[in-house]
N, C-alpha and C positions, 0 to 999 in steps of 0.2 A: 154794788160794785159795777164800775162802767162798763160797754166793753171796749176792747182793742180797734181801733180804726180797722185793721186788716180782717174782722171779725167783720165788722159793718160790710166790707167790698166784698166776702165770701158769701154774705147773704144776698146782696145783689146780683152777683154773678148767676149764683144759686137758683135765681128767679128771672133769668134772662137778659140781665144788664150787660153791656158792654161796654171796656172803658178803651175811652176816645184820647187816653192819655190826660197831659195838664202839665201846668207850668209849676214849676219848684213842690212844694208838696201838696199842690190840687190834682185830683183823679176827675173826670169828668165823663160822667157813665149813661149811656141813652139804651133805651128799652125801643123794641121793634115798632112799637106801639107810638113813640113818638114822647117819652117820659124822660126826662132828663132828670139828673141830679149831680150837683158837685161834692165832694169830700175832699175835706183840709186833714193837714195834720202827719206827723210821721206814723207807718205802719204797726210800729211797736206804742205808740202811744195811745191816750185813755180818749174816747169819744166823746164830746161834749152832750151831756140832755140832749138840746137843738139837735144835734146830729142823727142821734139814736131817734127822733123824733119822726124828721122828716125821711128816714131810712125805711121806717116802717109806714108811713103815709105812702111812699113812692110802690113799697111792697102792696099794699093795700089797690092801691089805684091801678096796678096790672091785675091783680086777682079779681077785681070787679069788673073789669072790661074784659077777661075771659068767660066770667058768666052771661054780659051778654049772646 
């Protein structure tokens, strides 16, 4: 089962992302660290694979640059 787009922005936020806003239903969300990432789609709607993908890669890629 997917999850929710609003689920994906919760776990970004969750891990220090901040959204820079976006045009019609794009969020565009940048990490201190200099990590960008965009999310399409309405709030209530299902997150695409691709999404949930790069969601957890962007998550991944601040937790390995706090280890160094």
């Amino acid at each position: 089962m997917p999850k929710r787009i609003r689920e994906l922005l919760a776990d970004l936020k969750k891990h220090g992302f901040v959204d820079r806003g976006g045009k019609g239903s794009h969020r565009n969300l940048v990490h201190e660290q200099g990590i960008r990432i965009t999310i399409s789609g309405k709030l209530a709607g299902d997150a695409k694979r691709y999404q949930e993908r790069a969601v957890e890669e962007a998550i991944r890629r601040v937790r390995d640059e706090k280890k160094k």
